[in-house]
C-alpha positions as CSV (number, residue, x, y, z in Angstrom):
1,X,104.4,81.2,60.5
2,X,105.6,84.8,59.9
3,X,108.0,86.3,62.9
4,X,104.7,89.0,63.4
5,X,102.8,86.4,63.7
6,X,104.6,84.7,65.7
7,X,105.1,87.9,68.2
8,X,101.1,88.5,68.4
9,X,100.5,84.6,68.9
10,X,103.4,82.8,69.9
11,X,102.9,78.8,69.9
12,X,103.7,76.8,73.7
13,X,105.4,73.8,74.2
14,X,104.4,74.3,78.1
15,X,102.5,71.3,79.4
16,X,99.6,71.7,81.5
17,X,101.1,72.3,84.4
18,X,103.3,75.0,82.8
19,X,100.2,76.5,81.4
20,X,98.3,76.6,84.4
21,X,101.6,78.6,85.8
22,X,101.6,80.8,83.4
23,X,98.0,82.0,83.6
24,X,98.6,82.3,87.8
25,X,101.7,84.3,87.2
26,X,99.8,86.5,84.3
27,X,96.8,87.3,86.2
28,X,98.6,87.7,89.5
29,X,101.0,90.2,87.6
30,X,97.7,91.5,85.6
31,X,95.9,92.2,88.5
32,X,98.9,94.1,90.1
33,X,99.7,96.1,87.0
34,X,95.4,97.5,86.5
35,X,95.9,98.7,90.0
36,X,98.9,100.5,90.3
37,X,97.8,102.2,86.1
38,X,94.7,102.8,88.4
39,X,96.0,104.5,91.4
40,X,98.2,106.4,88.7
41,X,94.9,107.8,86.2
42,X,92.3,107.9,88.5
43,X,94.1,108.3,92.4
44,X,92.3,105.1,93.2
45,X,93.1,102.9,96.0
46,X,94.8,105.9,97.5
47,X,97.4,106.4,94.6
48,X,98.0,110.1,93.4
49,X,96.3,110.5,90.3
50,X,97.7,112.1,87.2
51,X,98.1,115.1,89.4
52,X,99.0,113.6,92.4
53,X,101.7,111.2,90.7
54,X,102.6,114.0,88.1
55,X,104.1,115.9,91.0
56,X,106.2,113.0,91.8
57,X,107.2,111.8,89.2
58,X,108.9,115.7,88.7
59,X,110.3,115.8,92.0
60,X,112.2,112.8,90.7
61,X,113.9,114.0,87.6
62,X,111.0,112.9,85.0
63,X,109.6,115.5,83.6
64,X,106.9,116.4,82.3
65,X,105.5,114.9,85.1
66,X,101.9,114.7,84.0
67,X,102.3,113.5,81.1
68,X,104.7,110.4,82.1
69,X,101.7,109.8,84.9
70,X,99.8,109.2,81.8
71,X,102.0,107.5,79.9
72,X,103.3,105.5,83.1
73,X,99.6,104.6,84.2
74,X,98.2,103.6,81.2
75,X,100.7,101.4,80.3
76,X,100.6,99.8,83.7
77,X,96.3,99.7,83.0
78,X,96.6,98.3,79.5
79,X,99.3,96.1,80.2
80,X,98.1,94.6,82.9
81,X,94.5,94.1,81.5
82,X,96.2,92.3,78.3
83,X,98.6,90.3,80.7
84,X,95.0,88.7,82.7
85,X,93.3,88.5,79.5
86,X,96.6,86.8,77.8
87,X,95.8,88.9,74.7
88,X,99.0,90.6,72.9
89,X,100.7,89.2,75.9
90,X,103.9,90.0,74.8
91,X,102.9,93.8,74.2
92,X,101.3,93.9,77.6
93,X,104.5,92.5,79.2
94,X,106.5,94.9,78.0
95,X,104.2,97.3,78.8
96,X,104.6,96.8,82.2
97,X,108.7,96.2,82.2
98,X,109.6,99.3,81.0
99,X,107.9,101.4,84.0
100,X,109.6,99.2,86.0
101,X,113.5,99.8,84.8
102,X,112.5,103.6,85.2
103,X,111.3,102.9,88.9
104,X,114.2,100.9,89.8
105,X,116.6,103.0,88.0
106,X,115.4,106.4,88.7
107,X,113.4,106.4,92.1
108,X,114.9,103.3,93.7
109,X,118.9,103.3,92.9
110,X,121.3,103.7,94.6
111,X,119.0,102.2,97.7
112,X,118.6,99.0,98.9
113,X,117.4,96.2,97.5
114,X,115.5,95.0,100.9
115,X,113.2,98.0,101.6
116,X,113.8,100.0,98.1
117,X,113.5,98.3,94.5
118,X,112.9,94.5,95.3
119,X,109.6,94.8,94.4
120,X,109.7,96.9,91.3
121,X,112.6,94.4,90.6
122,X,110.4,91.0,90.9
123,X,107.7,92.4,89.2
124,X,110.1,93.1,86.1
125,X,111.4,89.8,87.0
126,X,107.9,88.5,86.2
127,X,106.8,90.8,83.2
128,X,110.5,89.5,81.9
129,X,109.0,85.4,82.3
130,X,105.7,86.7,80.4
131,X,107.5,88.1,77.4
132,X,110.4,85.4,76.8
133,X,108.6,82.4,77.5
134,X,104.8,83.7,76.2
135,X,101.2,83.1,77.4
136,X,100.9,79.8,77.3
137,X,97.8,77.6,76.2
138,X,95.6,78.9,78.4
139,X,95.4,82.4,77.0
140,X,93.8,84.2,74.5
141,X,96.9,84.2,72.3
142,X,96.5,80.4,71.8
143,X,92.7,80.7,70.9
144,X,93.0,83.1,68.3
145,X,96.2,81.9,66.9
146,X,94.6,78.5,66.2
147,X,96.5,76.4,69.1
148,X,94.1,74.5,71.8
């Protein structure tokens, strides 16, 4: 199998148990990831929107800030939705980690790790599982790569 292919489809050696895992932990992460890409875009669930986050984002150092609140939100969006769906699992993982080293680095540090970055820190904990171990069986990856 060719090293792309083996990015976009990885194979598992997971048993079942391992693959049931692995779908809790990606739809659990999934789920997080549409909502906070969510609150980011569109200011749902209370978040800022593009403006609303923009603003922050700038107050912090990371500017433009609008356009990282894009950038920012819809990789959270995307990636999450491709973490539940376990489709280009991989992509979607590290779609999700890399917002996560910026929060943690930029908004977080030099702060605590109880009441500051410990969750930004297990959520790239998880996204980190996702992309070095894969989807598992129970994905999408598997179905269209040929594996049952």
């Amino acid at each position: 199998m060719s090293t792309v292919k083996q990015l976009v489809f990885p194979s598992s050696n997971t048993d079942r148990a391992g693959d049931i895992g692995l779908l809790l932990l990606r739809l659990t992460l999934g789920a997080i990831f549409v909502a906070h890409g969510a609150q980011k875009l569109f200011g749902s669930w209370g978040g800022g929107g593009i403006e609303g986050t923009g603003a922050f984002f700038a107050q912090n150092g990371l500017k433009p800030g609008e356009a990282l609140a894009v950038l920012a939100g819809t990789g959270e969006l995307v990636g999450g939705l491709l973490l539940a769906l376990g489709l280009l699992t991989r992509l979607g993982a590290l779609a999700v980690a890399v917002p996560m080293v910026i929060a943690i680095v930029v908004i977080h540090l030099p702060g605590p790790l109880v009441g500051g970055f410990e969750l930004p820190l297990a959520l790239l904990a998880a996204a980190v599982v996702v992309l070095l171990v894969g989807p598992g069986r129970l994905s999408l990856d598997a179905r269209l790569g040929g594996r049952r």
